[in-house]
N, CA and C of each residue as an Amber inpcrd file, in Angstrom:
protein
   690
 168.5410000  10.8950000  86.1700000 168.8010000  11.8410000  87.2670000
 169.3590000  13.1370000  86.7170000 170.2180000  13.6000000  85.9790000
 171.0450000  14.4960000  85.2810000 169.8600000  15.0790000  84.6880000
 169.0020000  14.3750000  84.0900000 168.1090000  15.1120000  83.0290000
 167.0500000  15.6840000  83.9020000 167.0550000  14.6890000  85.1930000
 165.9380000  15.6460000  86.0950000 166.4270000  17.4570000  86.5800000
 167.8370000  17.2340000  87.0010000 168.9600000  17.8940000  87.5760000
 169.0590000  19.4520000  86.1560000 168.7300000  19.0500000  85.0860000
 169.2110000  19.9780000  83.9750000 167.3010000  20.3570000  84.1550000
 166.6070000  19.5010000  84.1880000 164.8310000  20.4430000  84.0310000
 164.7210000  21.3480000  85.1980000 165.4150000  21.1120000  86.4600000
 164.9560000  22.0240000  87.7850000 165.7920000  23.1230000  87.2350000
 166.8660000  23.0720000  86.3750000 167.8340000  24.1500000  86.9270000
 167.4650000  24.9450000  85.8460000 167.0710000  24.3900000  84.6330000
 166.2360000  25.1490000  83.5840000 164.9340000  25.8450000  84.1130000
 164.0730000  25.1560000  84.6790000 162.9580000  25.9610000  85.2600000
 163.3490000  27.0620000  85.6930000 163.9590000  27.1530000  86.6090000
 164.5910000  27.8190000  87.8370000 165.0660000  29.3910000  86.8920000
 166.0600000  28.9650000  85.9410000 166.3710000  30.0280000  85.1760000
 165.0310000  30.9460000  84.6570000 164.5190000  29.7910000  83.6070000
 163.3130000  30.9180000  83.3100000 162.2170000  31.5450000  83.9640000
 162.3770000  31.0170000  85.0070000 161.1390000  31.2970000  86.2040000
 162.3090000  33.1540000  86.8000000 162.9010000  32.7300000  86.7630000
 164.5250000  34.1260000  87.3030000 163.9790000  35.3260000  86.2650000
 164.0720000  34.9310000  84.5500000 164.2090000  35.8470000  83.6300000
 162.7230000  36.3190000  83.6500000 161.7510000  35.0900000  83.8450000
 160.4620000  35.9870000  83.6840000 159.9100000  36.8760000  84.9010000
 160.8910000  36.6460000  86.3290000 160.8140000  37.5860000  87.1710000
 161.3480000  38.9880000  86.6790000 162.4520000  38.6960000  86.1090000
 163.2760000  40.4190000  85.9090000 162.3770000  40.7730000  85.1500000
 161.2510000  40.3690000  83.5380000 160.7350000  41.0910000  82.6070000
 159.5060000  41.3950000  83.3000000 159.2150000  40.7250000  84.5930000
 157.6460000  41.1160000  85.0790000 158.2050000  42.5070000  85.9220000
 159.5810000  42.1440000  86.8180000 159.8870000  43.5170000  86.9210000
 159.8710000  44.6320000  86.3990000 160.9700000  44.1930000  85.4370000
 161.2900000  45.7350000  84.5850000 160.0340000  46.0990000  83.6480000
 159.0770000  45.4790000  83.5950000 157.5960000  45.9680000  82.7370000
 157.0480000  47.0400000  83.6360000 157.2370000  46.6320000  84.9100000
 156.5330000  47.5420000  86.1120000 156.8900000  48.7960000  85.9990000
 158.3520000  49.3680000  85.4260000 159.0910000  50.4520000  85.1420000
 159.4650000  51.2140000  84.0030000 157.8080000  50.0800000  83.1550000
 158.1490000  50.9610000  81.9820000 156.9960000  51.8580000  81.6320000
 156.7400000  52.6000000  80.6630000 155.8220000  53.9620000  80.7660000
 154.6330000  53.1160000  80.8460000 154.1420000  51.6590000  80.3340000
 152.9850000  51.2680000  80.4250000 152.8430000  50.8850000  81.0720000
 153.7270000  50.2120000  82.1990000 153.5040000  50.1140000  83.6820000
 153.0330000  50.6370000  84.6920000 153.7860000  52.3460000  84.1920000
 153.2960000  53.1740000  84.9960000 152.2670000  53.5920000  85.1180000
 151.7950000  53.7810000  83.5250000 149.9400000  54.3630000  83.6540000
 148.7600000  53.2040000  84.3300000 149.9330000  51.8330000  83.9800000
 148.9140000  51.0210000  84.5650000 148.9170000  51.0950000  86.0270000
 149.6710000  51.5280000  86.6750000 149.7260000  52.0170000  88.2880000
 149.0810000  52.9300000  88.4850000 148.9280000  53.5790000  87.9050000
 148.2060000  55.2790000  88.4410000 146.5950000  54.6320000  88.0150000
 146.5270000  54.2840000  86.8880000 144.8410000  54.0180000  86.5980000
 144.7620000  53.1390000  87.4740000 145.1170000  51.9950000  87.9130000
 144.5450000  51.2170000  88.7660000 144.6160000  52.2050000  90.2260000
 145.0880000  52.7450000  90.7440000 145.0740000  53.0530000  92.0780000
 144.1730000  54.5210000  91.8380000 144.0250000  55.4650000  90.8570000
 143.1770000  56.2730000  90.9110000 142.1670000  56.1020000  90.0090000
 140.8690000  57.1310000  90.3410000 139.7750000  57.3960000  89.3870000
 140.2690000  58.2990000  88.7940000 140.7330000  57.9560000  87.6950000
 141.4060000  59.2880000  86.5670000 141.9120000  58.4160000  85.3990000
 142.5190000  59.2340000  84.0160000 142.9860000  58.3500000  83.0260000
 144.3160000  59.0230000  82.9440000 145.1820000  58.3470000  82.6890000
 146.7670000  58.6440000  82.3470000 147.3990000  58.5090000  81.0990000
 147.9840000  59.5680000  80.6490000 148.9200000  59.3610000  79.4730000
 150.7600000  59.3270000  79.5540000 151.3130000  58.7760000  79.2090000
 152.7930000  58.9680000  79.5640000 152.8690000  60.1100000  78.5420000
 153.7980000  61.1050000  79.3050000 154.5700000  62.2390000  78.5200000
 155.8510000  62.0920000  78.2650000 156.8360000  61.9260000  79.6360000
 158.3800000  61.7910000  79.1590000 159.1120000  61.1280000  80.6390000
 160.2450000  60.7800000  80.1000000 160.8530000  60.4150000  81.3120000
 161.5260000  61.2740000  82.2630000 161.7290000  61.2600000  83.2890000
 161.7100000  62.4720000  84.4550000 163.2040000  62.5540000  84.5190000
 163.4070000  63.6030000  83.9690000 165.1450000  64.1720000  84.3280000
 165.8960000  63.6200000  82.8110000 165.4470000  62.8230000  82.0110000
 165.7460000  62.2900000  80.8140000 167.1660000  61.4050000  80.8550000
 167.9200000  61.2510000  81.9730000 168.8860000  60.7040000  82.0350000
 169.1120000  59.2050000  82.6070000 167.9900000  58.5730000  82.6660000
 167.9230000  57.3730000  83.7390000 168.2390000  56.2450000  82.9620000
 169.0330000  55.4920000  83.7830000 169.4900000  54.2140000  82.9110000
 169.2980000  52.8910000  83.1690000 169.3840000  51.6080000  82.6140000
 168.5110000  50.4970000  83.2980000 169.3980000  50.5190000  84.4460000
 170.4750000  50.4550000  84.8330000 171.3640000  49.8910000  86.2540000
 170.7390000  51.1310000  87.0750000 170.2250000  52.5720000  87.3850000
 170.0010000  53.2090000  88.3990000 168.5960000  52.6490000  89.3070000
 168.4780000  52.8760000  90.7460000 167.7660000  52.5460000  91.7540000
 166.6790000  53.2050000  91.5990000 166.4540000  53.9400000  90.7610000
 165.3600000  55.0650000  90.7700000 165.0250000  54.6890000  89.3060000
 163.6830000  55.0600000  89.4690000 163.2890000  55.2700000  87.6720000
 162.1310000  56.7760000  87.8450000 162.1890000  57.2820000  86.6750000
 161.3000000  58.9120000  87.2520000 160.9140000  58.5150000  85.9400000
 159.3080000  58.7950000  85.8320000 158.3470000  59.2480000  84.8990000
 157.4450000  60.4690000  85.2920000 156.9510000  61.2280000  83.7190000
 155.8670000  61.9130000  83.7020000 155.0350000  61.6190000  83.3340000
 153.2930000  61.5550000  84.0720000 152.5540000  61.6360000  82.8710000
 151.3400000  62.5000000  83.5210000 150.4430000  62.4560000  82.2000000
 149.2620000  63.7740000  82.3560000 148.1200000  63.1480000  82.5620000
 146.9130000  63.7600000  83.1640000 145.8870000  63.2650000  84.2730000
 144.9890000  63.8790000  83.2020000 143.6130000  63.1070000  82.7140000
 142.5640000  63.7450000  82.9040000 141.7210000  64.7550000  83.2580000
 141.8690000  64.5730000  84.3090000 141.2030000  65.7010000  85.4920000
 141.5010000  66.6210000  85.4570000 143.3210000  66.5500000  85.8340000
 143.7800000  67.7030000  85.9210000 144.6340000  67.7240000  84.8740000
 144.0870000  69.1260000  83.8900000 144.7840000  68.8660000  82.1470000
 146.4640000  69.8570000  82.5810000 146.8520000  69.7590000  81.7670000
 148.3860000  70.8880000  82.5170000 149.1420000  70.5090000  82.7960000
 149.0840000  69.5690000  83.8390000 149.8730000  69.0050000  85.2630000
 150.9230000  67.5890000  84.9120000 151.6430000  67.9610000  85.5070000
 152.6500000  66.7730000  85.4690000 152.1940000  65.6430000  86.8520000
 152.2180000  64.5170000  86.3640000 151.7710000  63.9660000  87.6280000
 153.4600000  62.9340000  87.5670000 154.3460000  63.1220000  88.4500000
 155.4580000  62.0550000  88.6110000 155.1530000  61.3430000  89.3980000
 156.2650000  60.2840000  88.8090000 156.1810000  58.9490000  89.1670000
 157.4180000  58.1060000  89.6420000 157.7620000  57.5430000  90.5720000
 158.9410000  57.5150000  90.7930000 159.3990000  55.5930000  91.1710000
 159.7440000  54.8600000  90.1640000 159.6370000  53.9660000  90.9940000
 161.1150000  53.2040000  91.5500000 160.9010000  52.8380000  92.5840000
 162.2330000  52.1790000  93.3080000 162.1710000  50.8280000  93.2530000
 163.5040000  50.6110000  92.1360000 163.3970000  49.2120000  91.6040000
 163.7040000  47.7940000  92.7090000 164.7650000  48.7310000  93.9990000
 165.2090000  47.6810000  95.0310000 163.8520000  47.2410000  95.3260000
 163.6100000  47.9140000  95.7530000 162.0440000  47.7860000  96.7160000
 160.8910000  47.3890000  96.0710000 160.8630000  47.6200000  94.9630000
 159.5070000  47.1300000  94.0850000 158.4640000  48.4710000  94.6830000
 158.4910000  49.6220000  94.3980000 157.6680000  50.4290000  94.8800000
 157.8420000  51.7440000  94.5500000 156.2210000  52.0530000  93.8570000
 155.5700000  53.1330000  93.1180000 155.8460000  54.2940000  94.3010000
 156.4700000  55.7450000  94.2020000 155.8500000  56.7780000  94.7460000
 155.4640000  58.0610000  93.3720000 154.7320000  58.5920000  93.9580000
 153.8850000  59.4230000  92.7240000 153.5010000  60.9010000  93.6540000
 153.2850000  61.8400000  93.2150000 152.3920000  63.1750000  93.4350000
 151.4230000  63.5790000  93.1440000 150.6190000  62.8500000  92.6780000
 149.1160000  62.7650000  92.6010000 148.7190000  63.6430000  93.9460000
 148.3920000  63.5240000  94.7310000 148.1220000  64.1280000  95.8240000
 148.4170000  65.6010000  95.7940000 149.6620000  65.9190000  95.5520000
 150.1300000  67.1500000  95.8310000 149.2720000  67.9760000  94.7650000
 148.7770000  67.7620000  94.0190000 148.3170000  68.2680000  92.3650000
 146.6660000  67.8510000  92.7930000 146.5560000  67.2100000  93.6880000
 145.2210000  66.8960000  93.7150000 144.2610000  67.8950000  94.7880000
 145.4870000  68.3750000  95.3960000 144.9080000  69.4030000  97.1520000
 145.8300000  70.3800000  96.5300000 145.9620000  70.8780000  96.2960000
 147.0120000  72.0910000  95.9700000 146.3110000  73.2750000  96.1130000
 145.1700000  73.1080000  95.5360000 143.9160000  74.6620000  95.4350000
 143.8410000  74.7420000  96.8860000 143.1220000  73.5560000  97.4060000
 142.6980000  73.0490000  98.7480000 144.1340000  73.9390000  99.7630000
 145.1210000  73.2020000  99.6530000 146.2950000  73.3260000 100.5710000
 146.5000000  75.3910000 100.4350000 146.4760000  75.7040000  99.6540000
 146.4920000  77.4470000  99.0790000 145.0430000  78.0350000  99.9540000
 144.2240000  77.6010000  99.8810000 142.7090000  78.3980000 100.4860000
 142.7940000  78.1590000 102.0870000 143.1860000  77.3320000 102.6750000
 143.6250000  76.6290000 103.8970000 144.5800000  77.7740000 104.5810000
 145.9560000  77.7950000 103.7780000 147.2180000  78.7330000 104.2880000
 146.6050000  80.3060000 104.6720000 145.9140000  80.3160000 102.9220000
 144.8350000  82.2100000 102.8700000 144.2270000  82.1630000 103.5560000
 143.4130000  81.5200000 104.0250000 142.2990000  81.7670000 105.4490000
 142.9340000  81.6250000 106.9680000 144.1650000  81.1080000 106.9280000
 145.0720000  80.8700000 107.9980000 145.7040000  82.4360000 108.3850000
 146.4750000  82.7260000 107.1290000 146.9600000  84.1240000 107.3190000
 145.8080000  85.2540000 107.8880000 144.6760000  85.0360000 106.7800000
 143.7350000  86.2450000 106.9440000 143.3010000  86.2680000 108.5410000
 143.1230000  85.1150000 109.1880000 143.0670000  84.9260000 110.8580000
 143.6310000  85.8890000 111.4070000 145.1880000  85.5350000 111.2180000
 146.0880000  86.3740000 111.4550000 146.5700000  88.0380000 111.7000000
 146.5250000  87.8090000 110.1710000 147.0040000  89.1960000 109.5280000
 145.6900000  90.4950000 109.4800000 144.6000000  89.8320000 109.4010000
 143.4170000  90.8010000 109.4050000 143.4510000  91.5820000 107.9990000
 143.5300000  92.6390000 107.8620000 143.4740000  93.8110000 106.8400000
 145.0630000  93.8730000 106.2730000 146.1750000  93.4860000 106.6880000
 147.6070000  94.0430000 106.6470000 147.6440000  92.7260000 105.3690000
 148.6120000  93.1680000 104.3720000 148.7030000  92.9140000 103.2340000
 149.4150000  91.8450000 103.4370000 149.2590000  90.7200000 102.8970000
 150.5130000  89.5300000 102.9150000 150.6170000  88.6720000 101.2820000
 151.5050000  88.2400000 101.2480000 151.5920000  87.3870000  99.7040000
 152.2310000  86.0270000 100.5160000 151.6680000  84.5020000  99.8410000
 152.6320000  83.9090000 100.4430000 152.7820000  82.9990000  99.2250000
 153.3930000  81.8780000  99.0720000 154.5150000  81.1580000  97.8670000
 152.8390000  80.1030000  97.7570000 152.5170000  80.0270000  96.1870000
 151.1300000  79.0580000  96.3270000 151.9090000  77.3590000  95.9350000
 151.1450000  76.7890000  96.5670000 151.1230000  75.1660000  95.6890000
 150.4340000  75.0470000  94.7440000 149.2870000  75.4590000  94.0910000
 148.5810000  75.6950000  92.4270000 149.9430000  75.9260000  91.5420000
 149.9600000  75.4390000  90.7300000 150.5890000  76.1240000  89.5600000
 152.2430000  76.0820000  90.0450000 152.6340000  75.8200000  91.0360000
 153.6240000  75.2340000  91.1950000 154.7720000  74.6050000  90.2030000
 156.5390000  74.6780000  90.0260000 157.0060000  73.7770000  89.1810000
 157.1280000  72.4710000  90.0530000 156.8480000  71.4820000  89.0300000
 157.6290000  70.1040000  89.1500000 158.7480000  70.1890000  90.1010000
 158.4780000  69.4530000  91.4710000 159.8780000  69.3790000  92.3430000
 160.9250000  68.1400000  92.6470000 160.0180000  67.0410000  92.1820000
 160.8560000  65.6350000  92.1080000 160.6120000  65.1740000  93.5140000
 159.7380000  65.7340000  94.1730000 159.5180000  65.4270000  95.4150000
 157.7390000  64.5150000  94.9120000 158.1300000  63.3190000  96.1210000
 156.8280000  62.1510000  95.6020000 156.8400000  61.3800000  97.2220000
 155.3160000  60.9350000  96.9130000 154.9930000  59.9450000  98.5060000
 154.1830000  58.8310000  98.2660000 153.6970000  58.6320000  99.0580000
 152.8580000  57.1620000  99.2970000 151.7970000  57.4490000 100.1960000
 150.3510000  57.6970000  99.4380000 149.3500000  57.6720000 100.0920000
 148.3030000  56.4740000  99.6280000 147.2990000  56.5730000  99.9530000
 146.4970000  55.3780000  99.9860000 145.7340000  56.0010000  99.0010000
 145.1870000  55.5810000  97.6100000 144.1590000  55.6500000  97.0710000
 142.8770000  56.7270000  97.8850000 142.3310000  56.6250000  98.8680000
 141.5220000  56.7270000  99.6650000 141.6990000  58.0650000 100.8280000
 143.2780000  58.5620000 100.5370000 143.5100000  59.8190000 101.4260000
 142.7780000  60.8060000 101.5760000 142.1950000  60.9730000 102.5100000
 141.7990000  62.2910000 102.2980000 142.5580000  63.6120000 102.6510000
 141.8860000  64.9740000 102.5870000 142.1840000  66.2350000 102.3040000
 142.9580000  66.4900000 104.0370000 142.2080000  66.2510000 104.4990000
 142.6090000  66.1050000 106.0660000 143.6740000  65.4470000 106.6290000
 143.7130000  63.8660000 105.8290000 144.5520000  63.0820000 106.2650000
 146.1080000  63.5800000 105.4410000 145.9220000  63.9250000 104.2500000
 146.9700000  64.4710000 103.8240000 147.8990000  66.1090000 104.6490000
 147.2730000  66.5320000 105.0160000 147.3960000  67.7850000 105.2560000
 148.2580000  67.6860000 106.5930000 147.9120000  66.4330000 107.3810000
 148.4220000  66.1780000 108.7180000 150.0590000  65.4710000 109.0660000
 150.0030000  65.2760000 107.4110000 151.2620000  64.0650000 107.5290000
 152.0910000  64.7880000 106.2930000 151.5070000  65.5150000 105.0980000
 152.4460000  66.1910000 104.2660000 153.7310000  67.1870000 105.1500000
 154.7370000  67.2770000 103.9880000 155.4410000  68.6690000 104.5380000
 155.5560000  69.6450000 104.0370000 154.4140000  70.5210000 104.4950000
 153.9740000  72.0170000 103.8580000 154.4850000  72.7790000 104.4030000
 155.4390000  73.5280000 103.2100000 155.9870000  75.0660000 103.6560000
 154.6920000  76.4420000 103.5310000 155.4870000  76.6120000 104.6310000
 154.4400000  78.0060000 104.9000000 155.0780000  79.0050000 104.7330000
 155.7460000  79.5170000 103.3680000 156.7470000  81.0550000 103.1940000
 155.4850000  81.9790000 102.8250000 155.7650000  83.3910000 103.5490000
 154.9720000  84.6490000 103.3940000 155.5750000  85.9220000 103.5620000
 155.2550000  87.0160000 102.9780000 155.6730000  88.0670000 102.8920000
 154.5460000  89.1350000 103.2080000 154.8250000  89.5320000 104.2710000
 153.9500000  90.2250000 104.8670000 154.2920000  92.0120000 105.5960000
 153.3670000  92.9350000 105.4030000 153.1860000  94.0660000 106.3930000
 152.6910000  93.9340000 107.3790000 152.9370000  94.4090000 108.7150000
 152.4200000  94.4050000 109.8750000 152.7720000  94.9620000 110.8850000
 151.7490000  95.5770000 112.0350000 152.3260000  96.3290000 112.9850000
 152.5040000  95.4990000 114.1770000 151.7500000  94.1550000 114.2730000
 151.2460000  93.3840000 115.1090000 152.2010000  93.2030000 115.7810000
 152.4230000  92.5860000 117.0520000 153.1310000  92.0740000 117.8870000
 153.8160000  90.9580000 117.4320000 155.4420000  90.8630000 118.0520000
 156.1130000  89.1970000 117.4600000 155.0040000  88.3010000 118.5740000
 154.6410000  88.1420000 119.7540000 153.8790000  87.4320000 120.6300000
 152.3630000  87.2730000 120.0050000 151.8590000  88.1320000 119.3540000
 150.3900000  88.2260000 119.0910000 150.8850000  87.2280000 117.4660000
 151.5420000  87.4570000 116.9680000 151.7320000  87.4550000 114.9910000
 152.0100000  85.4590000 115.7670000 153.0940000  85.3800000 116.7900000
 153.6800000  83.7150000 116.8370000 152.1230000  82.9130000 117.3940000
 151.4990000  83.7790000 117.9900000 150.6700000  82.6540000 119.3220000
 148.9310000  82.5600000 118.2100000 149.0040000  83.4180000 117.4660000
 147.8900000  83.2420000 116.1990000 148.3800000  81.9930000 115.4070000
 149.5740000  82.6370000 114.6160000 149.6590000  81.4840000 113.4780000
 149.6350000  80.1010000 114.3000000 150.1340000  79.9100000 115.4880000
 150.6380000  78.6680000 116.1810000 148.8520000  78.1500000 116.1190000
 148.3180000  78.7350000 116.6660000 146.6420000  78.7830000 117.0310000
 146.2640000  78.2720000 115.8700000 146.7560000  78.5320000 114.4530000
 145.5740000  78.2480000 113.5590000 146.1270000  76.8060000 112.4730000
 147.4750000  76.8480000 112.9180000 148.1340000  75.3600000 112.2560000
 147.3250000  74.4750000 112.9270000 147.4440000  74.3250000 114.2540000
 146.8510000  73.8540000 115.5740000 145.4940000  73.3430000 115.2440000
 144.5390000  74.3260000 114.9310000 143.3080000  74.0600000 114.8530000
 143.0770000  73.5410000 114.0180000 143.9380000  73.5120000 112.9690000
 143.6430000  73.2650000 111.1090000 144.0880000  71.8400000 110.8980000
 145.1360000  71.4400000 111.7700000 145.5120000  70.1390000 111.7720000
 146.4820000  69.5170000 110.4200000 147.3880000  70.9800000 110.3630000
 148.4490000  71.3800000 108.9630000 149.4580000  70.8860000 109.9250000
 150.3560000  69.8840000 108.5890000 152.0330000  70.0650000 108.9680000
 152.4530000  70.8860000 108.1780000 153.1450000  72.1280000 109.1200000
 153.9400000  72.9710000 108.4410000 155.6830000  72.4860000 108.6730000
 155.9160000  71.8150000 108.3600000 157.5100000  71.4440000 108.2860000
 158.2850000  72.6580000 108.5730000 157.9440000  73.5790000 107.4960000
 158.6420000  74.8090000 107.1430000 157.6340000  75.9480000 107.8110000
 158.0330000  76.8960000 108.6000000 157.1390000  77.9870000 108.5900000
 157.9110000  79.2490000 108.2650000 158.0930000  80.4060000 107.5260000
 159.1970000  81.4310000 107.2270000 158.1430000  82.3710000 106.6720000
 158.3920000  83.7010000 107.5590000 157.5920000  84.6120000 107.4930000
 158.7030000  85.8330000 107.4860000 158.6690000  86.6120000 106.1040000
 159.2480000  88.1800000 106.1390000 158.4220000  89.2290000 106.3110000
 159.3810000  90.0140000 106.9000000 158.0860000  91.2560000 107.2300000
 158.7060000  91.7830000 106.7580000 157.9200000  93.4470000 105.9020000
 158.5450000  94.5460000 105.3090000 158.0750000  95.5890000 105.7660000
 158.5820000  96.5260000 105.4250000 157.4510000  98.1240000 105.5780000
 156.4730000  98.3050000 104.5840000 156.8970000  98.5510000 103.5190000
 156.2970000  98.5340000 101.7310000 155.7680000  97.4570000 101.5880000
 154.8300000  97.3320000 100.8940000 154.0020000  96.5880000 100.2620000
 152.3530000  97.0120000  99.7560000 152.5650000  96.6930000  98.4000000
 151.2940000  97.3500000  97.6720000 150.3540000  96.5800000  97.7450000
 149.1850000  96.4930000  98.2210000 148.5440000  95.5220000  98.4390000
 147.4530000  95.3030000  97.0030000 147.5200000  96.3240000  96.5120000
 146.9180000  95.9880000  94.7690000 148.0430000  94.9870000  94.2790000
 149.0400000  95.3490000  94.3690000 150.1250000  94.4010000  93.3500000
 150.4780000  93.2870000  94.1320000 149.7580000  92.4280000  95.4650000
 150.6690000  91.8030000  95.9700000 150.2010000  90.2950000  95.6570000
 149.6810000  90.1300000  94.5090000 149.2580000  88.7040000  93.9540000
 150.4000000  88.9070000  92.5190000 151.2510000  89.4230000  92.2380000
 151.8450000  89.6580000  90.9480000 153.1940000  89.2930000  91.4030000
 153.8390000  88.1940000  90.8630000 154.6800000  87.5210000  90.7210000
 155.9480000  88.1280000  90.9440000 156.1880000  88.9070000  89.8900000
 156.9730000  90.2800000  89.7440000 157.3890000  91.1530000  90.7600000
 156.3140000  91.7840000  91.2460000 156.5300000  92.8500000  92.2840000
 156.6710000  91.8070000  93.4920000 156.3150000  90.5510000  93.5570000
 156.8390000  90.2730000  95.1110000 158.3190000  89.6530000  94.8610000
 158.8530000  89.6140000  93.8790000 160.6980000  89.4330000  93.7830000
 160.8620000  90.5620000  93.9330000 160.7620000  91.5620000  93.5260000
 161.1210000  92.7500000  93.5730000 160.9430000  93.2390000  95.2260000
 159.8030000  92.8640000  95.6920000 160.0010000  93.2330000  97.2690000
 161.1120000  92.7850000  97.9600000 160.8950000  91.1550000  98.0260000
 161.6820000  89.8630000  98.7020000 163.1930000  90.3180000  98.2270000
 163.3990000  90.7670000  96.9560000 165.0910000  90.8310000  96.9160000
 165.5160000  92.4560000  97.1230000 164.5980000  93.2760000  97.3940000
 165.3300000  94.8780000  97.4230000 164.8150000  95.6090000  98.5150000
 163.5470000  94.6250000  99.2620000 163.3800000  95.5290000 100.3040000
 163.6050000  95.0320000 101.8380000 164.2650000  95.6420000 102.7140000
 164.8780000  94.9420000 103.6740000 163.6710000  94.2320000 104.6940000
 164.0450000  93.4460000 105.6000000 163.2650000  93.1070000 106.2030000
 163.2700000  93.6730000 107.5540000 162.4900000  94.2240000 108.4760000
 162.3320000  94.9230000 109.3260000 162.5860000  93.5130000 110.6680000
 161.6360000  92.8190000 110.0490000 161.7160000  91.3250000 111.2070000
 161.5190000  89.9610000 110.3140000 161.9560000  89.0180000 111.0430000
 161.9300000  88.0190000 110.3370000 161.3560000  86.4020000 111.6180000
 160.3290000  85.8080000 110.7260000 159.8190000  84.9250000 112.1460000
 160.1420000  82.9590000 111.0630000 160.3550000  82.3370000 111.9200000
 160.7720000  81.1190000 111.1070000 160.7780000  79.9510000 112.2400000
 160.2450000  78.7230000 111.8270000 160.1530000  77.6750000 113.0380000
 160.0060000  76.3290000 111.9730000 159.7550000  75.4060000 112.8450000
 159.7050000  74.5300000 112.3740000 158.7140000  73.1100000 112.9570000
 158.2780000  72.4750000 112.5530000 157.4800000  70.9340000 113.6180000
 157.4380000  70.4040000 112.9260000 157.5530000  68.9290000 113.7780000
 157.8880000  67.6780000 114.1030000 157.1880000  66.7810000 113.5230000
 156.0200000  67.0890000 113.5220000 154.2520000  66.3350000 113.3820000
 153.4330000  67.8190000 113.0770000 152.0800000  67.5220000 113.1200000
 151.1670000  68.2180000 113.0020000 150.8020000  68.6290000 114.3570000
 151.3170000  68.3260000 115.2830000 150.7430000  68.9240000 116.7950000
 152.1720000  69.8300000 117.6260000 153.3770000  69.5840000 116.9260000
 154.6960000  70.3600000 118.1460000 155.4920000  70.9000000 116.9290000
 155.5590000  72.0860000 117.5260000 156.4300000  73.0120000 117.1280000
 158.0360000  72.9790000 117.3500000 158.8990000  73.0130000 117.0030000
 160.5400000  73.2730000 117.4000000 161.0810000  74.6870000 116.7750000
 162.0560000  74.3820000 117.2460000 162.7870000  75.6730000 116.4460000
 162.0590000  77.1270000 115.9480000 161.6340000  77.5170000 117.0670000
 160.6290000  78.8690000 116.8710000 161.6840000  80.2030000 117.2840000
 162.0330000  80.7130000 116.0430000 162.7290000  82.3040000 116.1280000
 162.1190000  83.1250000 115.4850000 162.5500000  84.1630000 116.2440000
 162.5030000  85.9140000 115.4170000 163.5650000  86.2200000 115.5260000
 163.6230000  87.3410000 113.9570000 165.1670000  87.9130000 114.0860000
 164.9020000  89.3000000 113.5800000 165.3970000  90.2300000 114.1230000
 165.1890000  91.7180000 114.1480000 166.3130000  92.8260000 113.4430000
């Protein structure tokens, strides 16, 4: 009986330890690429660990690694050891051009001829911000449930009623969550220089703003928190 009593409790143990090493394998850089290759069509390399400070006892584990597809790019990885669960930014790096041509054709609705610059997702830094989509998301489905800031810097004579009831019109139609919407208006603005990095700090920090429009929603269909400030 004892010797039965010492084999269960032995099992039991190593069945425990080979849970924690099947765990903690899941969280290690070859884990990770093996997560991303299995859930995408792409190949992965580990680069480095995310924030460089993570230790086995923290709830979080952050990796980098680099995509195929997209050469450049940091693709993070984030996994939550309570939970047993991968979040990553694949997505964000994957629509980013997409999410930028979307906003520009949104404004140009808008704005018509009057010069605007607004903040791109291309080329973007690394934000430590990560989600959970399905293998299978699409461009649409992402776009409806992300939280996309919409910051712009713009000239215009237009109306605050005509400038709010457009943009509202074309989130609307487009089927964008704008979480964030923040729009400056100026007088100045060069519209040769207004893709140059440079000259739009130089606007945004020295030239005043004449009006200022900023809101916020909920979902992809309701708006809250809709001001102008003069």
């Amino acid at each position: 009986m004892k010797k039965y009593i010492v084999l269960v409790v032995t099992t039991l143990i190593l069945t425990g330890l080979a849970g924690c090493s099947m765990t903690k394998n899941r969280y290690n850089h070859y884990g990770v690429v093996k997560y991303l290759e299995n859930k995408y069509d792409d190949k992965f390399e580990y680069y480095e660990t995310y924030g460089g400070t993570l230790f086995d006892s923290d709830p979080w584990k952050g990796f980098i690694c680099t995509s195929e597809k997209y050469p450049g790019k940091h693709i993070l990885v984030i996994y939550d050891v309570n939970h047993d669960e991968y979040h990553d930014n694949y997505f964000d790096i994957k629509y980013a051009r997409q999410v930028d041509e979307l906003i520009d054709s949104m404004l140009l609705e808008v704005f018509g001829d009057d010069p605007y610059y607004f903040n791109h997702y291309e080329g973007a830094d690394i934000t430590g911000l990560v989600s959970q989509y399905d293998a299978d998301t699409t461009f649409e489905e992402y776009i409806a449930e992300e939280h996309i800031h919409l910051t712009a810097c713009v000239k215009s004579d237009k109306s605050n009623e005509e400038i709010e009831s457009r943009i509202k019109e074309q989130i609307l139609k487009n089927g964008i969550f704008c979480s964030w919407i923040d729009l400056a208006f100026v007088e100045k603005f060069d519209k040769e220089r207004m893709n140059d990095s440079s000259y739009i700090k130089e606007v945004v920090s020295e030239e005043p703003e004449v009006r200022h429009y900023s809101a916020n929603m909920k979902d992809n269909k309701t708006f809250t928190d809709c001001n102008w400030e003069e």
